[in-house]
N, C-alpha and C positions, 0 to 999 in steps of 0.2 A: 551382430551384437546379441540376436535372443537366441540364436544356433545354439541348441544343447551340446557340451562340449564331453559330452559321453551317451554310448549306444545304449540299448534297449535293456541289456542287462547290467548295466551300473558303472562300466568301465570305460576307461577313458579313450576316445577315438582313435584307432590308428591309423585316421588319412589324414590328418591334422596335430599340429607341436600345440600341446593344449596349456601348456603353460604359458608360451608366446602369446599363444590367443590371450588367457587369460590377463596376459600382462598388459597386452593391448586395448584390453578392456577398460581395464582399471586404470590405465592413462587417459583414456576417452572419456570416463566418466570424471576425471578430476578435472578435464580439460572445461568439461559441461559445467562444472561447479563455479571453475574461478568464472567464466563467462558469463553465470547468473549471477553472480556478485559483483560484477564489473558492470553491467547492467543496471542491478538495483544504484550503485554508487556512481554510476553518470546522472542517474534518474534523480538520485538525490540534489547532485550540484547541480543541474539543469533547474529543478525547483527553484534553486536559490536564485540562481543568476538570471532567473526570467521571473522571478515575483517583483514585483512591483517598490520600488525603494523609499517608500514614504516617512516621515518621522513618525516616532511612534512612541506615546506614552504608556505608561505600567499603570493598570487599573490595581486594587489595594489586593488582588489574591495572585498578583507577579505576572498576568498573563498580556501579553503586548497589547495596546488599542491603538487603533488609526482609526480616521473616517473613512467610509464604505470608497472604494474607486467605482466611480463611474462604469465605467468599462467592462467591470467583473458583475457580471449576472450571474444571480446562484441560479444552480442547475437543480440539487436535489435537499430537502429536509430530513433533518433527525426527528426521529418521531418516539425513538425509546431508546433509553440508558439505564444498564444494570449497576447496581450500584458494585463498589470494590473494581469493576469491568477497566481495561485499560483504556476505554473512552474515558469513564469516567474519571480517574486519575487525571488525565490530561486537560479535562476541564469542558468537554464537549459536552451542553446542556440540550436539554429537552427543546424543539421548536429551532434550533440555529439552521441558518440558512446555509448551504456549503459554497463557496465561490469558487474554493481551490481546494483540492485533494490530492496532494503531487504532484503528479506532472497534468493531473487531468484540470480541466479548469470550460465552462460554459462552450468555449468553442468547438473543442475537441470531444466532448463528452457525447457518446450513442446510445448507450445502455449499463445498467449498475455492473456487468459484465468488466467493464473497463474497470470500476473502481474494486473489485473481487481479485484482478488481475494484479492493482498497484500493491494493495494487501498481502495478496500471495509471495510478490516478490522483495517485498520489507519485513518480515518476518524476522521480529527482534533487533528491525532498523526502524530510528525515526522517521516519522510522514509528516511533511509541512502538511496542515488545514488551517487554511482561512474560512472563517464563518461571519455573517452578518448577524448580529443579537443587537438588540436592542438600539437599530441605527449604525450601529457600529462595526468596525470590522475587526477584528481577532483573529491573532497569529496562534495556534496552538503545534503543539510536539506533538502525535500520537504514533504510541509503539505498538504494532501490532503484534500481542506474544499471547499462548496458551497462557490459561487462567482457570479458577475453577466451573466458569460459565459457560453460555455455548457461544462458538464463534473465535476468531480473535480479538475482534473488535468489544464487543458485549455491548454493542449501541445497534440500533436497526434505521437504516438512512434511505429514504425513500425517493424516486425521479420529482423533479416539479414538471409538469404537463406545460408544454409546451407555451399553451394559449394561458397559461398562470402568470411566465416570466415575462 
């Protein structure tokens, strides 16, 4: 796959069909493509069909509330939001607790590594986050896409230490 597909002086190899190669390339790399998307879009319905189906009323700025589940321990806090940032769009405030962030959720969470990972592979795909604010628990969209800030996120979301939760 990184085999240069011509020698030393620019020309194309003559122990090797460099077009073959090349075609087979560029079927491997499409093959990698749909797989990451096939990925990210299981990752997405897994979210759904394993969050938790509680009723849920619309607080007055349309963003879902339920009461907090038991069960869901936030693992890590937002500590900062840029404003215009596609956090902020999506409604992710200063101080929320995170309980879910995809597919990752208290149990499975080791290090922000993991939620760097979910980001990378939703790249201008919705991320289910649920956050605890104020008691409460909130379902928010956030898309993670280039923006004029730094990051895709434009929020900075911190571990809660272990002996916290």
């Amino acid at each position: 796959m990184t085999e240069p597909v011509i020698d030393s002086e620019g020309y194309p190899r003559s122990d090797i069909d460099v077009y073959q190669v090349r075609h087979a390339r560029h079927q491997i790399k499409c093959l990698q493509n749909d797989h990451t998307a096939l990925l990210r879009h299981i990752e997405e319905g897994l979210a759904v069909v394993l969050s938790p189906s509680n009723v849920e009323a619309m607080d007055p700025n349309g963003v879902s509330v339920s009461p907090p589940t038991p069960s869901r321990e936030p693992f890590a806090r937002v500590d900062y939001i840029a404003l215009g940032s596609p956090a902020s769009i999506a409604g992710v405030e200063e101080k929320d607790l995170v309980t879910q962030f995809g597919s990752i959720t208290s149990d499975n969470f080791r290090s922000m590594a993991n939620l760097s990972q979910v980001v990378q592979h939703s790249v201008n795909s919705p991320i289910q986050v649920i956050v605890i604010r104020n008691e409460q628990s909130i379902t928010l969209s956030l898309t993670p896409r280039q923006w004029s800030g730094r990051g895709l996120l434009g929020c900075n979301i911190v571990p809660i230490e272990k002996l916290d939760r």
